[in-house]
C-alpha positions, -999 to 999 in steps of 0.1 A, spaced: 467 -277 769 464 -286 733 498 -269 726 515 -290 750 502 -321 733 516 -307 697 554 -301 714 553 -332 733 560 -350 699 597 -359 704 616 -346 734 642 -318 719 625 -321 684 603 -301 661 572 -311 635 564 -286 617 539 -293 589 535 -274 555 500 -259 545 482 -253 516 493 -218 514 533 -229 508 538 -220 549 550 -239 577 529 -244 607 532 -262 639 502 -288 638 478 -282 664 492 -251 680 485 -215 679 525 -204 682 543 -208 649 579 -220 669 592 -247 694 612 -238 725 634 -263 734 651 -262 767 687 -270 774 694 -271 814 724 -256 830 735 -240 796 738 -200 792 726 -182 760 761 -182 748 765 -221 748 735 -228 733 746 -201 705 780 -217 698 765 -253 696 741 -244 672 766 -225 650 786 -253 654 760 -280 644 749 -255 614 785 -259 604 789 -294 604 754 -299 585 762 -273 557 789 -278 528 792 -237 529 780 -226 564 793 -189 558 770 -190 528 736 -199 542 744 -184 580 731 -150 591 735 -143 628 741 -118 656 762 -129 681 747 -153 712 710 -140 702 703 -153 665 715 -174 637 696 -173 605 697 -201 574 692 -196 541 694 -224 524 684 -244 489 670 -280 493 669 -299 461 638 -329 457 622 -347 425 591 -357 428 588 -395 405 558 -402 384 552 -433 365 560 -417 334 586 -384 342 599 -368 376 599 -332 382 630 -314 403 625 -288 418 650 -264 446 633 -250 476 651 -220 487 642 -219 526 650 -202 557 649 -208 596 660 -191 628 669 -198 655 672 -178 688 686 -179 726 685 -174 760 702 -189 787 685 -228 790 660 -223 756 662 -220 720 636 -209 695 632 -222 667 607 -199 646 585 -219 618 604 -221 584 595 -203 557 598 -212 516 611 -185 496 609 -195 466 605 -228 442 626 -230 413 624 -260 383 650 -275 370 650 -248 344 654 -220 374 622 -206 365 598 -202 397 570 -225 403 544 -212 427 537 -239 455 502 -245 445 519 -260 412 544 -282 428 526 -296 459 488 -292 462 457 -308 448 443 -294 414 409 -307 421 408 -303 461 434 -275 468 452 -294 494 487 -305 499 498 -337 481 509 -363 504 541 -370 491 542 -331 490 541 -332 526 571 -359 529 593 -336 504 585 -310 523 594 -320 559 626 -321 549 633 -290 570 626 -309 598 654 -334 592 676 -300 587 664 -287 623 664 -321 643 701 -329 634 707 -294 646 693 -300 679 703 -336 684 741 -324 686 731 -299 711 706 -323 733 675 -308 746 632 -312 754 607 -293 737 584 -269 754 564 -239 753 585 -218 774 600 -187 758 
């Protein structure tokens, strides 16, 4: 029940939330992905919308798109944020990835996962550094807004293709 609660959010969207620990995690849930369901559409629709909508959103799609044919397509990508303090910002790239898999009337989208932080120097940054708490350990509020960015990524994907979440896979 309380899972259905957590992917009722937006109809055909996904939340995911970041954690302490630098991973994504759907809030409230004990899966780590959305289904969302696409009526009347077979496996291989759903597959060439996506790769579709993953082309339009990407300057180089064929750089950041793994895939196998009508099951699975996998993006590796960098997002860029700067954090602004009174005094300095801090820019950092956040080299992600997401996937995203199909059958015939449902897609899966697995929980993203942060492979690395760079600084604007390129050297790494752990995420404890960039986004959490020194005193409580937590994650920073405006961590958590620079970090749902992969939301944004996913949602555009899915609102070209249409859709309602569920917990059907």
């Amino acid at each position: 029940m309380l899972s259905v609660t957590a992917l009722s959010f937006s109809q055909g969207s996904v939340n995911f939330s970041v954690t302490k620990y630098g991973s994504y995690e759907v809030p409230y849930s004990s899966n780590n992905y959305y289904v969302i369901t696409f009526p009347n559409q077979t496996q291989s629709q759903l597959y060439t919308s996506a790769l579709m909508a993953v082309t339009r959103d990407f300057v180089s799609a064929k750089d950041v798109v793994s895939k196998v044919d009508n099951v699975m397509i996998s993006v590796n990508a960098v997002h860029r944020f700067t954090e602004r303090y009174s005094a300095f910002s801090l820019t950092y790239d956040v080299n992600y990835t997401f996937q995203m898999e199909f059958k015939d009337g449902r897609v899966r989208i697995n929980a993203p996962q942060i492979i690395s932080i760079k600084d604007k120097y390129g050297e790494r940054v752990s995420f404890s550094d960039c986004a959490t708490s020194s005193t409580t350990g937590e994650v920073l509020e405006s961590s958590k807004r620079e970090f749902a960015f992969v939301n944004g990524v996913i949602n555009r994907i899915l609102s070209s293709m249409g859709g309602r979440s569920r917990d059907d896979w």
